[in-house]
PQR file with spaces between the fields and no chain letter, atoms N, CA, C, O and H, PARSE charges and radii, in Angstrom:
ATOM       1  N    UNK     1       0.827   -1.194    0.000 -0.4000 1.5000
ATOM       2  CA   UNK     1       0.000    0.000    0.000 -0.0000 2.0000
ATOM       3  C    UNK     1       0.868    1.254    0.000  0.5500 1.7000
ATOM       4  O    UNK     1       0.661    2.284   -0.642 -0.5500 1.4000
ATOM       5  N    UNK     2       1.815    1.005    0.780 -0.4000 1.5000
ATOM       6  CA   UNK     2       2.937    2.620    0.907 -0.0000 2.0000
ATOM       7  C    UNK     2       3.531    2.316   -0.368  0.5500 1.7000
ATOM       8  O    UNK     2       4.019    3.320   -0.887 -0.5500 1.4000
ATOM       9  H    UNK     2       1.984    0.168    1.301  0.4000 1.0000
ATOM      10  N    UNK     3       3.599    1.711   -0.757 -0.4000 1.5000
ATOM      11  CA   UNK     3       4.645    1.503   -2.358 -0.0000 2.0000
ATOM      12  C    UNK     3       3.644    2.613   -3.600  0.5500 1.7000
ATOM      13  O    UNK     3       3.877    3.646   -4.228 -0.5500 1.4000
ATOM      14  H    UNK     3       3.203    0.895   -0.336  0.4000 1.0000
ATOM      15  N    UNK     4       2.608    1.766   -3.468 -0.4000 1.5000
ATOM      16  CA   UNK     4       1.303    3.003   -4.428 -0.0000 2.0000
ATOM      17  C    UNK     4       1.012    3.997   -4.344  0.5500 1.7000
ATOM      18  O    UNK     4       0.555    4.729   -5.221 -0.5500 1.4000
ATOM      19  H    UNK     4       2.418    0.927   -2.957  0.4000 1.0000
ATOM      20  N    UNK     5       1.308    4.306   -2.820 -0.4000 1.5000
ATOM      21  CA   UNK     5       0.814    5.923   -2.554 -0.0000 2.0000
ATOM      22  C    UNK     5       1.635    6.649   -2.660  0.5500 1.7000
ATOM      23  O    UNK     5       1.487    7.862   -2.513 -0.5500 1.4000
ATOM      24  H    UNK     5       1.679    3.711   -2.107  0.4000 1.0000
ATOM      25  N    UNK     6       2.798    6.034   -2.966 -0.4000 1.5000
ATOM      26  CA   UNK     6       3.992    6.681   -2.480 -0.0000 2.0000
ATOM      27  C    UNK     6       4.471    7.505   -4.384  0.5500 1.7000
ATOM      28  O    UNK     6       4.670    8.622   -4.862 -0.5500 1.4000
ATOM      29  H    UNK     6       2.918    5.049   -3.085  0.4000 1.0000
ATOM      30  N    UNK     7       4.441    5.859   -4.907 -0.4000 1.5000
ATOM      31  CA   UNK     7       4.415    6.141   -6.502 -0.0000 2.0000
ATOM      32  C    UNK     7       3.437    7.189   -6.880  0.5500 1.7000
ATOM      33  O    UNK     7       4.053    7.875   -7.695 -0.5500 1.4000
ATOM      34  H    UNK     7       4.280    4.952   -4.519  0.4000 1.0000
ATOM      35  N    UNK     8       2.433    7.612   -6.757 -0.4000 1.5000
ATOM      36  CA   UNK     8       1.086    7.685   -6.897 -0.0000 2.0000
ATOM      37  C    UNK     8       1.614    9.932   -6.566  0.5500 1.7000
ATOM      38  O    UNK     8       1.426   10.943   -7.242 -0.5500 1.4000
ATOM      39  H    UNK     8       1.932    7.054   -6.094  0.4000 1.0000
ATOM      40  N    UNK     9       2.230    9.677   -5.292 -0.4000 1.5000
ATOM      41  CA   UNK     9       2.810   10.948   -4.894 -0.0000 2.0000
ATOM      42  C    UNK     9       3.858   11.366   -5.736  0.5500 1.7000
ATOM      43  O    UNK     9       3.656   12.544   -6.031 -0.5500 1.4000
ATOM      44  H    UNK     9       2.382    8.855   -4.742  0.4000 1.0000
ATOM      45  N    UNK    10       4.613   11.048   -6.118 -0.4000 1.5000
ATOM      46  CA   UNK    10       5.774   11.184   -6.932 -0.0000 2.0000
ATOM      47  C    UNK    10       5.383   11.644   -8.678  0.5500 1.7000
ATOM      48  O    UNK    10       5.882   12.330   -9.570 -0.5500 1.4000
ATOM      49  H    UNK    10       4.777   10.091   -5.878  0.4000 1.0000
ATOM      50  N    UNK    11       4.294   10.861   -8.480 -0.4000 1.5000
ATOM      51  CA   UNK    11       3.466   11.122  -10.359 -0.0000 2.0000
ATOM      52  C    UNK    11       3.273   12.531   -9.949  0.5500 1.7000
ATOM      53  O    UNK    11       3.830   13.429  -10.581 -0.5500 1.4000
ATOM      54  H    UNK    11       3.888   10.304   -7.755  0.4000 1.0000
ATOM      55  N    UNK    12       2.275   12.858   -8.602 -0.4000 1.5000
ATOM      56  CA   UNK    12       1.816   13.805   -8.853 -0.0000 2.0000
ATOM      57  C    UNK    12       2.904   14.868   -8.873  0.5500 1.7000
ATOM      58  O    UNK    12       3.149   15.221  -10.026 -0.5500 1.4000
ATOM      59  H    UNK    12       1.823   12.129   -8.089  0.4000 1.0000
ATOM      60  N    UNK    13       3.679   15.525   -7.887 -0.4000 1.5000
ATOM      61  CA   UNK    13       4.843   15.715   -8.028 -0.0000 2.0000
ATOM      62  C    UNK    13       5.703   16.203   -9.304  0.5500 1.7000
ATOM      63  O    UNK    13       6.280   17.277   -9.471 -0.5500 1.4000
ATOM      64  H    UNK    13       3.480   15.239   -6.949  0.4000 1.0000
ATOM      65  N    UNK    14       5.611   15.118  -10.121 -0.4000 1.5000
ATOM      66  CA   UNK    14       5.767   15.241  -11.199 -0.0000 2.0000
ATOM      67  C    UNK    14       5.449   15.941  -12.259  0.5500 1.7000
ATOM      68  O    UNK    14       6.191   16.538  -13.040 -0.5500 1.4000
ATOM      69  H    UNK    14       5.142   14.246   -9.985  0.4000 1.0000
ATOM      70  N    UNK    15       4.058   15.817  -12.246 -0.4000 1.5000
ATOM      71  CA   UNK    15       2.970   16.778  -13.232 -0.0000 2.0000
ATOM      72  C    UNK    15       3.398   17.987  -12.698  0.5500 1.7000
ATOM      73  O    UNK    15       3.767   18.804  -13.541 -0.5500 1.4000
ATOM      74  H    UNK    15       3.456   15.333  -11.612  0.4000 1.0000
ATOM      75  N    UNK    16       3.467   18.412  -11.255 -0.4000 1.5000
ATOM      76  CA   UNK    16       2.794   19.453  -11.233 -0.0000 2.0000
ATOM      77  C    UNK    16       4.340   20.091  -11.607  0.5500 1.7000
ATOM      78  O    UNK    16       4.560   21.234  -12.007 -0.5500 1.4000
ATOM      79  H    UNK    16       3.167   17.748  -10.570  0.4000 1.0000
ATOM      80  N    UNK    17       5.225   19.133  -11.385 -0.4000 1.5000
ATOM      81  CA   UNK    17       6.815   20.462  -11.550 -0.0000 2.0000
ATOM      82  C    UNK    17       6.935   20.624  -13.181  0.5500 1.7000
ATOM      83  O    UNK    17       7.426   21.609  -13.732 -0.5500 1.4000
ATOM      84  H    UNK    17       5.046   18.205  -11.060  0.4000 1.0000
ATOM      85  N    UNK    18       6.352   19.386  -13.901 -0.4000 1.5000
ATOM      86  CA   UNK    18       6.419   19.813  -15.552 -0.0000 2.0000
ATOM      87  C    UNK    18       5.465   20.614  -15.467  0.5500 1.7000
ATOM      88  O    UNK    18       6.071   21.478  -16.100 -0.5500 1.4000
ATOM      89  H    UNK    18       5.953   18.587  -13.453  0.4000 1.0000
ATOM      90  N    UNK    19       4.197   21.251  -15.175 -0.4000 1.5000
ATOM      91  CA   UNK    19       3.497   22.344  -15.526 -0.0000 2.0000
ATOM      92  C    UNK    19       4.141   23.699  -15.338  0.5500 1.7000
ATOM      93  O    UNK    19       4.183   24.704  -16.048 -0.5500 1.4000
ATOM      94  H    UNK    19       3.705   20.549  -14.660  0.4000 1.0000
ATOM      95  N    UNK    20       4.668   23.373  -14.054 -0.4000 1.5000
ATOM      96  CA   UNK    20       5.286   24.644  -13.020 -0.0000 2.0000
ATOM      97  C    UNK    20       6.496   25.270  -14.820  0.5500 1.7000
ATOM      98  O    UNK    20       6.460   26.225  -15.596 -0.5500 1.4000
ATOM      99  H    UNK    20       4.635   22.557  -13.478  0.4000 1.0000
ATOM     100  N    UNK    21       7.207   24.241  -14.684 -0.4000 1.5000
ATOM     101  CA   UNK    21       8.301   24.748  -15.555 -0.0000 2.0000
ATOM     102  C    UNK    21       7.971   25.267  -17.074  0.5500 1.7000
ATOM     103  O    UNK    21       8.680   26.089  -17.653 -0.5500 1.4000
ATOM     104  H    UNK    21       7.237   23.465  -14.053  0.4000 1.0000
ATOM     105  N    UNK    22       6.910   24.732  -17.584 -0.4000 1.5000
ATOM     106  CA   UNK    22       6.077   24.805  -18.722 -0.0000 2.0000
ATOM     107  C    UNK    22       5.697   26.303  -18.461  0.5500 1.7000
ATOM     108  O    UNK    22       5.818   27.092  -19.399 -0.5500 1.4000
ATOM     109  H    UNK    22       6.333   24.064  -17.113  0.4000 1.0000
ATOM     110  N    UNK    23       5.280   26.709  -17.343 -0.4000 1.5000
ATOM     111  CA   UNK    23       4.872   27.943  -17.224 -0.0000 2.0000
ATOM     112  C    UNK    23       5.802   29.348  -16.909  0.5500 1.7000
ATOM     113  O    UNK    23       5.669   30.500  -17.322 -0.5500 1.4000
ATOM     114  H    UNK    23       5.181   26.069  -16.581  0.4000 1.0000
ATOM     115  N    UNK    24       6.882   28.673  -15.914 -0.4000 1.5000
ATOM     116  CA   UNK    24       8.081   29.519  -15.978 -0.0000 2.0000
ATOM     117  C    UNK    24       8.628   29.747  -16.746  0.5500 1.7000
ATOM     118  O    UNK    24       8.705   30.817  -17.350 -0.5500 1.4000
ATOM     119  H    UNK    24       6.989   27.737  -15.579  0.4000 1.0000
ATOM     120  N    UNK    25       9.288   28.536  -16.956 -0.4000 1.5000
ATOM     121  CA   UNK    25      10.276   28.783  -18.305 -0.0000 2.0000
ATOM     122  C    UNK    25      10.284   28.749  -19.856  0.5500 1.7000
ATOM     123  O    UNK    25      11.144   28.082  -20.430 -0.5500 1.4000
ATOM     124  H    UNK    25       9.226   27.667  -16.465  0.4000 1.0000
ATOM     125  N    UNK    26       8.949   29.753  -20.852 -0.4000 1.5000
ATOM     126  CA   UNK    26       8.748   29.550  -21.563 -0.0000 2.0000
ATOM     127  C    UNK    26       9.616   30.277  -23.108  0.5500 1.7000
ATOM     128  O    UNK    26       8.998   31.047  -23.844 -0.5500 1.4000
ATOM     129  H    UNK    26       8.250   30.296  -20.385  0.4000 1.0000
ATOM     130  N    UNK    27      10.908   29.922  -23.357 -0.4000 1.5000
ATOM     131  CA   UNK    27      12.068   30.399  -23.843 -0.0000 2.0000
ATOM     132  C    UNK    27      11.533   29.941  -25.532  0.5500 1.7000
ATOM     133  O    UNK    27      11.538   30.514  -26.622 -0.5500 1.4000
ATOM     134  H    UNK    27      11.409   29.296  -22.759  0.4000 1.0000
ATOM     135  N    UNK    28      11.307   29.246  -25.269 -0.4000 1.5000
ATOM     136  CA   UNK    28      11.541   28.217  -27.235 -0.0000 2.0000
ATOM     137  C    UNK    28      10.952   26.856  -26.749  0.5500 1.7000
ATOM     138  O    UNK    28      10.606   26.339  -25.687 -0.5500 1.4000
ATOM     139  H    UNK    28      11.304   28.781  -24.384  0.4000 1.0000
ATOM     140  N    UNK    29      11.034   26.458  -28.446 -0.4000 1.5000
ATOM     141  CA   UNK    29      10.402   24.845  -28.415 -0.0000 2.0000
ATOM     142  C    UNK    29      11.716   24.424  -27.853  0.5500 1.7000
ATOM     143  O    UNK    29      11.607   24.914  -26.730 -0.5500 1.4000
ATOM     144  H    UNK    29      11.315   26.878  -29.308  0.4000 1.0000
ATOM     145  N    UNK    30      12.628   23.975  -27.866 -0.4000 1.5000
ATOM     146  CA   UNK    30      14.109   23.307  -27.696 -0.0000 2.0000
ATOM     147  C    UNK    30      14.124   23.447  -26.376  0.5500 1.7000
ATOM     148  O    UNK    30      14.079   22.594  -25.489 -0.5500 1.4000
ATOM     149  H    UNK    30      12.717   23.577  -28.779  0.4000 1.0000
ATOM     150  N    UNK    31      14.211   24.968  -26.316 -0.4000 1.5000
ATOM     151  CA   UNK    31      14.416   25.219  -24.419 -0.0000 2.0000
ATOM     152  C    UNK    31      13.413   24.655  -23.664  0.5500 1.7000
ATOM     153  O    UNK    31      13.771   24.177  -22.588 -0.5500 1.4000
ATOM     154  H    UNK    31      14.247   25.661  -27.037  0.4000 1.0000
ATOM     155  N    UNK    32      12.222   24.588  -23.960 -0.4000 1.5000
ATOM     156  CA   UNK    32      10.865   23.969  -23.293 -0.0000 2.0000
ATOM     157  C    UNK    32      11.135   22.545  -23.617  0.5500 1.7000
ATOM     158  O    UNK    32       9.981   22.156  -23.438 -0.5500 1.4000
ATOM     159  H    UNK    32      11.931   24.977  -24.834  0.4000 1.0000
ATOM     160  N    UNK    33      11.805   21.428  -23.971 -0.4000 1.5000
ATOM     161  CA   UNK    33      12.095   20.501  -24.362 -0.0000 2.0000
ATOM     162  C    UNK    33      13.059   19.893  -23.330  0.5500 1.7000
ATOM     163  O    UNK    33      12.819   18.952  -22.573 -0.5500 1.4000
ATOM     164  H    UNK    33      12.743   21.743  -24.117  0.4000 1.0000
ATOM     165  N    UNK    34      14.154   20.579  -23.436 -0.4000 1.5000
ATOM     166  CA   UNK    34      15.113   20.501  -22.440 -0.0000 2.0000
ATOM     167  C    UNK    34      14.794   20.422  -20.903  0.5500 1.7000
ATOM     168  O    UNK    34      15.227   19.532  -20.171 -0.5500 1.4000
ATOM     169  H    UNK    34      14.349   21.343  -24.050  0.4000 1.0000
ATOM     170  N    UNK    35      13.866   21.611  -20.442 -0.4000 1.5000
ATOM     171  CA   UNK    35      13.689   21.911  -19.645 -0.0000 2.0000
ATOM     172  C    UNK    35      12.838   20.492  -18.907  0.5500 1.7000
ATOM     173  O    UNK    35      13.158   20.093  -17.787 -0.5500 1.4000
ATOM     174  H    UNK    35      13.514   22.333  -21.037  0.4000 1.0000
ATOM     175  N    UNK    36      11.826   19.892  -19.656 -0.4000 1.5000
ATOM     176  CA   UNK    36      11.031   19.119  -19.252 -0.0000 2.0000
ATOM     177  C    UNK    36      11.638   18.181  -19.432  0.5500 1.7000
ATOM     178  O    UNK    36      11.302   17.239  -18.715 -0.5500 1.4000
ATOM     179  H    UNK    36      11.566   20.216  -20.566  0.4000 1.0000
ATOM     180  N    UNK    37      12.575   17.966  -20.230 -0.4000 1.5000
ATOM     181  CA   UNK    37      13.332   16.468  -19.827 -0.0000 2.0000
ATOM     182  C    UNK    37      13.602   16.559  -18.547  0.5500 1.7000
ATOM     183  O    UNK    37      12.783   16.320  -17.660 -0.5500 1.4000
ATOM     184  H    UNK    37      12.848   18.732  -20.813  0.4000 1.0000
ATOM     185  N    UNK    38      14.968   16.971  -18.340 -0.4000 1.5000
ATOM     186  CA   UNK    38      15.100   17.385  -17.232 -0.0000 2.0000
ATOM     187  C    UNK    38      14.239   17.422  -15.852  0.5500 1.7000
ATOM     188  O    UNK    38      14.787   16.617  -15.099 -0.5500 1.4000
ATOM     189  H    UNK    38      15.634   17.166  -19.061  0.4000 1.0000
ATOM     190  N    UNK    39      13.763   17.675  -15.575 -0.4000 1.5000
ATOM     191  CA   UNK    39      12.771   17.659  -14.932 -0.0000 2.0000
ATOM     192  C    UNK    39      12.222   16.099  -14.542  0.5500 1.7000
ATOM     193  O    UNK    39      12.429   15.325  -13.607 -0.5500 1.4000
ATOM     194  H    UNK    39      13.318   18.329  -16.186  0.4000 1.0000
ATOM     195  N    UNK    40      11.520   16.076  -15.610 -0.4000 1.5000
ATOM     196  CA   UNK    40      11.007   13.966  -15.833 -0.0000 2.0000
ATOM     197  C    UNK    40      12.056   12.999  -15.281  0.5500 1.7000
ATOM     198  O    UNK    40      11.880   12.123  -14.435 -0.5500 1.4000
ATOM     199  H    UNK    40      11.352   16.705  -16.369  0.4000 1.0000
ATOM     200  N    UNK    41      13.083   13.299  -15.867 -0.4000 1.5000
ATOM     201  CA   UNK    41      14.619   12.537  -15.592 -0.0000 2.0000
ATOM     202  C    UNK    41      14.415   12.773  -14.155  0.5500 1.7000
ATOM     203  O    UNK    41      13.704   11.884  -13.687 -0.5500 1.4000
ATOM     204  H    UNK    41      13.226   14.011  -16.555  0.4000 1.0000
ATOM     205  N    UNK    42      14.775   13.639  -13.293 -0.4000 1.5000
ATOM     206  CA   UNK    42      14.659   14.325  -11.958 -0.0000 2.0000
ATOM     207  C    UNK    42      13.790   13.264  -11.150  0.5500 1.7000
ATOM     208  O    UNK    42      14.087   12.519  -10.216 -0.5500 1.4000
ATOM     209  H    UNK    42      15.352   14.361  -13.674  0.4000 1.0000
ATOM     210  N    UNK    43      12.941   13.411  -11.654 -0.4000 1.5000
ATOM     211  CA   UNK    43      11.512   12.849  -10.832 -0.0000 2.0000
ATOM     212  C    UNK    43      11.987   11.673  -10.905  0.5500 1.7000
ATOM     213  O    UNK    43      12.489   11.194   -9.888 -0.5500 1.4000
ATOM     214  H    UNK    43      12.700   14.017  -12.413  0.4000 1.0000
ATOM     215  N    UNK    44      11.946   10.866  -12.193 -0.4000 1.5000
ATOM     216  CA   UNK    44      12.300    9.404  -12.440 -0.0000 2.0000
ATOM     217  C    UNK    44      13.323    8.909  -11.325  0.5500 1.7000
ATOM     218  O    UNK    44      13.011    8.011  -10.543 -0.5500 1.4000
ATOM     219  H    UNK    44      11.539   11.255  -13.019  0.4000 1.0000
ATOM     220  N    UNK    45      14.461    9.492  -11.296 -0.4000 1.5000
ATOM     221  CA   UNK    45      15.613    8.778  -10.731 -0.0000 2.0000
ATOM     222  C    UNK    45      15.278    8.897   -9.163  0.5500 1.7000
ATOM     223  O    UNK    45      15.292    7.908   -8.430 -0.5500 1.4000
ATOM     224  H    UNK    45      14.714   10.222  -11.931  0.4000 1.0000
ATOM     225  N    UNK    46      14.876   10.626   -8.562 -0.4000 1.5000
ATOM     226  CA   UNK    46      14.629   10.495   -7.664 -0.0000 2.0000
ATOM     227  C    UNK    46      13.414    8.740   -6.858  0.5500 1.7000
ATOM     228  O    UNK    46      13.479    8.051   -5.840 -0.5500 1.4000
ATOM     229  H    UNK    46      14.865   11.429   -9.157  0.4000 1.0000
ATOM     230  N    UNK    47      12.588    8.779   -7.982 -0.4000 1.5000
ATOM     231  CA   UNK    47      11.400    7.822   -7.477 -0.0000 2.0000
ATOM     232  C    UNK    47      11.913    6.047   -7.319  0.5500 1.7000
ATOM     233  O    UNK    47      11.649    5.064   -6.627 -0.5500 1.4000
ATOM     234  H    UNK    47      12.535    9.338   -8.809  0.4000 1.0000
ATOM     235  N    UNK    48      12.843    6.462   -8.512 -0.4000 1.5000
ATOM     236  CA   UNK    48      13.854    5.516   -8.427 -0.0000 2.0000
ATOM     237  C    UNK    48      14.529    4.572   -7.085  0.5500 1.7000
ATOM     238  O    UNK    48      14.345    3.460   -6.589 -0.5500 1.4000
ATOM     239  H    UNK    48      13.058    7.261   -9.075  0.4000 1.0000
ATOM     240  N    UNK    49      15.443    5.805   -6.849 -0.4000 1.5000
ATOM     241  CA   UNK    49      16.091    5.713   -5.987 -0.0000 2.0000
ATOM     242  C    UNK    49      15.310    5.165   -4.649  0.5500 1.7000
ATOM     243  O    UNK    49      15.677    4.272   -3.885 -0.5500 1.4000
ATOM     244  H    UNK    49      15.592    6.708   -7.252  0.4000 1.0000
ATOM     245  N    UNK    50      14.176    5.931   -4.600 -0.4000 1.5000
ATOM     246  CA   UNK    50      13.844    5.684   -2.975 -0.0000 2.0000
ATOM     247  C    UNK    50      12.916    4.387   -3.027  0.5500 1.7000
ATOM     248  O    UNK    50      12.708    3.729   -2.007 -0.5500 1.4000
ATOM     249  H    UNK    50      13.878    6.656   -5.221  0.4000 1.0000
ATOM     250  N    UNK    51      12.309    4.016   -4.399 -0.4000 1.5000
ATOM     251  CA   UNK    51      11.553    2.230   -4.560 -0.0000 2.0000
ATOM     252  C    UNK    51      12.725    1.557   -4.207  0.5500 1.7000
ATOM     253  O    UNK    51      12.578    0.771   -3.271 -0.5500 1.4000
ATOM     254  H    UNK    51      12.478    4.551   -5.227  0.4000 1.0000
ATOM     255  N    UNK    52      14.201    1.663   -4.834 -0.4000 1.5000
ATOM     256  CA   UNK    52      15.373    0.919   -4.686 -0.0000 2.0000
ATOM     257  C    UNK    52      15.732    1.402   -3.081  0.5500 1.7000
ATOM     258  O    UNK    52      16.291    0.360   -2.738 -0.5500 1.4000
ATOM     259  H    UNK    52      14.320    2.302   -5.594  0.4000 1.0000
ATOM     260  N    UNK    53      15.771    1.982   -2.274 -0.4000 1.5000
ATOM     261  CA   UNK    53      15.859    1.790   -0.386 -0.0000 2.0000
ATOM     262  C    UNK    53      14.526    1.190   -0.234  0.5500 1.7000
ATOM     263  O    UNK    53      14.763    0.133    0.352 -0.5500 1.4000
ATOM     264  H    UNK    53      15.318    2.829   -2.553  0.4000 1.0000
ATOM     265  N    UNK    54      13.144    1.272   -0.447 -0.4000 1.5000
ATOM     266  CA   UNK    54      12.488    0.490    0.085 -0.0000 2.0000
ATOM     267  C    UNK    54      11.818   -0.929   -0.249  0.5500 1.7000
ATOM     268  O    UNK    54      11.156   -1.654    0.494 -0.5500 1.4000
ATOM     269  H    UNK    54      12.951    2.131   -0.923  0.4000 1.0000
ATOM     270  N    UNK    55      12.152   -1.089   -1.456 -0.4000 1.5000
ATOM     271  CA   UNK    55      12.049   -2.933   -1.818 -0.0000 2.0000
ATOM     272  C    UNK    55      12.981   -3.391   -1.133  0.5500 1.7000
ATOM     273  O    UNK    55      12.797   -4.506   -0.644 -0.5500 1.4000
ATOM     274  H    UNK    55      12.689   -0.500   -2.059  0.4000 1.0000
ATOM     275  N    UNK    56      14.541   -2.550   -0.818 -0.4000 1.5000
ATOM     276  CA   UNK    56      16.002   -3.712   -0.494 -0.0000 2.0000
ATOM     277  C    UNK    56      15.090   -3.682    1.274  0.5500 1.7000
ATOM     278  O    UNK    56      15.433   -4.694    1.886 -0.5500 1.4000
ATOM     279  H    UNK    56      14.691   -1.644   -1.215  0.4000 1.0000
ATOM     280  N    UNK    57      14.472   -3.136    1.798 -0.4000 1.5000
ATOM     281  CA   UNK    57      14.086   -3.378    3.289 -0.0000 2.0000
ATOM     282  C    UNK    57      13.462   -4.395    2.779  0.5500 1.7000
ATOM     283  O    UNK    57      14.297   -5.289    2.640 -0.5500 1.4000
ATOM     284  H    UNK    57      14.193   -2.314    1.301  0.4000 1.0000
ATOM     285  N    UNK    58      12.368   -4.762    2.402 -0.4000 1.5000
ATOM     286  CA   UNK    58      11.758   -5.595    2.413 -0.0000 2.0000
ATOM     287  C    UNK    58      12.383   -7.814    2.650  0.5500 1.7000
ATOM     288  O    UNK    58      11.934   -8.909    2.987 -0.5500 1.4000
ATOM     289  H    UNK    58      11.689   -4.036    2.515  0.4000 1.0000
ATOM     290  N    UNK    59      13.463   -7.227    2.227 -0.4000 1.5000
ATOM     291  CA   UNK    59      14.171   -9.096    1.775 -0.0000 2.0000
ATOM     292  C    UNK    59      15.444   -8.454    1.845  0.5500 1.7000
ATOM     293  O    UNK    59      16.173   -8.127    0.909 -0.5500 1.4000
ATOM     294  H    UNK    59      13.828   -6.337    1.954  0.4000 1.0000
ATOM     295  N    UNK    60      15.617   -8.315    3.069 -0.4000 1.5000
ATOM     296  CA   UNK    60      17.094   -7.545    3.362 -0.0000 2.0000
ATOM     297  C    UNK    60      18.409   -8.746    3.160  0.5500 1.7000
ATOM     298  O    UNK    60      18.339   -9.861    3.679 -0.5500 1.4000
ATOM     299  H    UNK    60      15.024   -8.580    3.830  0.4000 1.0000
ATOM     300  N    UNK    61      19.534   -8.309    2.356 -0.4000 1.5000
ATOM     301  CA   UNK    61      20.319   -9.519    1.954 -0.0000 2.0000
ATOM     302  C    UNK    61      21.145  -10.116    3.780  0.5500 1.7000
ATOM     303  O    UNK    61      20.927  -11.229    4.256 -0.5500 1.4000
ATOM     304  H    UNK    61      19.592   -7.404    1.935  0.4000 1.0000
ATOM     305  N    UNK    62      21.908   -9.197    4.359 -0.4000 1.5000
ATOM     306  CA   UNK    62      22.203  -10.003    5.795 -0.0000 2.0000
ATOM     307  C    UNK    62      21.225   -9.809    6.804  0.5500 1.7000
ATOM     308  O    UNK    62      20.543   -8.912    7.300 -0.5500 1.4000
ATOM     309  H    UNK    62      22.086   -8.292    3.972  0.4000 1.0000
ATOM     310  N    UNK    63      21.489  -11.292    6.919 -0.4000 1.5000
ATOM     311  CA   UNK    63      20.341  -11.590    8.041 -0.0000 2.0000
ATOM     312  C    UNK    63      21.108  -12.062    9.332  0.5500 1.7000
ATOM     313  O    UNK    63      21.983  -12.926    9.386 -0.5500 1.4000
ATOM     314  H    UNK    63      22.042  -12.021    6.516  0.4000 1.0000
ATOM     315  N    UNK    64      20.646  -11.389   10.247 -0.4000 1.5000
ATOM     316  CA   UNK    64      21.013  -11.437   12.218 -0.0000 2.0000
ATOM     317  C    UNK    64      21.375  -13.056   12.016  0.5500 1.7000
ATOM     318  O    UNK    64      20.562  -13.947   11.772 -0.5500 1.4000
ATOM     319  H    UNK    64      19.935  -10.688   10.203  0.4000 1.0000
ATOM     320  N    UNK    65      22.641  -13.176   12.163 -0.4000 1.5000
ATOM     321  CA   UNK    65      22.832  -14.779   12.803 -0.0000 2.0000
ATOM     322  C    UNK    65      22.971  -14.413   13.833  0.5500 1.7000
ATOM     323  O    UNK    65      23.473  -13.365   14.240 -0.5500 1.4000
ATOM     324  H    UNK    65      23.302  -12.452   12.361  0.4000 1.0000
ATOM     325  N    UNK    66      22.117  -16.057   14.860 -0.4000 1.5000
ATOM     326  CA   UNK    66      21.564  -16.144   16.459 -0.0000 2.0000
ATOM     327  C    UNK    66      22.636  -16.908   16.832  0.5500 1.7000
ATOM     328  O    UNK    66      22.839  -17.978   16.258 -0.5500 1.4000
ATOM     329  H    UNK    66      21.710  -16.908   14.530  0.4000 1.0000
ATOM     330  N    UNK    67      23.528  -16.426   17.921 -0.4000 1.5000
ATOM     331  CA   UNK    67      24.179  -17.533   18.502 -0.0000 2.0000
ATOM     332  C    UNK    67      23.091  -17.570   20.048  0.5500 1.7000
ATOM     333  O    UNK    67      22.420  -16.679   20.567 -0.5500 1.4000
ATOM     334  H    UNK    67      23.363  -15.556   18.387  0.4000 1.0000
ATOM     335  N    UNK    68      23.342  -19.224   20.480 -0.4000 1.5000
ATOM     336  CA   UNK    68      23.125  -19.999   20.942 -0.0000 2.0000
ATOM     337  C    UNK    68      23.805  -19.950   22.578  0.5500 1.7000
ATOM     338  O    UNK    68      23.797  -20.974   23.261 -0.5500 1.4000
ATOM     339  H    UNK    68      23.888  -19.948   20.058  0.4000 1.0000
ATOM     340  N    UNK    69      24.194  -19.073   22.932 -0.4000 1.5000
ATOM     341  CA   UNK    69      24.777  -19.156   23.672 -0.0000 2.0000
ATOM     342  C    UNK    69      24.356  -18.914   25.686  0.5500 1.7000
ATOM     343  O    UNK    69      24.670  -19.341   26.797 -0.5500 1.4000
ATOM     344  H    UNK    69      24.201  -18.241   22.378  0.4000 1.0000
ATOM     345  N    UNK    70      23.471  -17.940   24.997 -0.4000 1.5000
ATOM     346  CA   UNK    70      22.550  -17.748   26.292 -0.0000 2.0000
ATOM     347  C    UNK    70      21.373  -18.978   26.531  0.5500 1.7000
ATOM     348  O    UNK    70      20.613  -18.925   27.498 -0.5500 1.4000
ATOM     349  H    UNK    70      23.216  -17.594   24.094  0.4000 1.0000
């Protein structure tokens, strides 16, 4: 459920900073091109990044070995 909402936040996020910039920065077709790559890329990697910290929690590779000792 936090995985969807989370994605779900990040879309929005998304839209709204390509509008934002669509509206700021309106230079040329090329420059308005650039600009929104940029941007998309941004979002992407960021959303990226943080699915990649929270799937690796999920099935974490070292796992607590128990000694026996107590």
């Amino acid at each position: 459920m936090g995985f969807v909402i989370t994605t779900l936040i990040f879309a929005v996020v998304g839209i709204i900073a390509s509008l934002l910039v669509r509206i700021c920065c309106s230079r040329g077709a090329s420059t308005n091109l650039l600009h929104l790559t940029l941007v998309v890329t941004a979002v992407v990697c960021c959303w990226m990044m943080w699915a990649i910290v929270y799937l690796a929690q999920m099935k974490p590779l070292i796992v607590p070995i128990l000694s026996e000792v107590e």
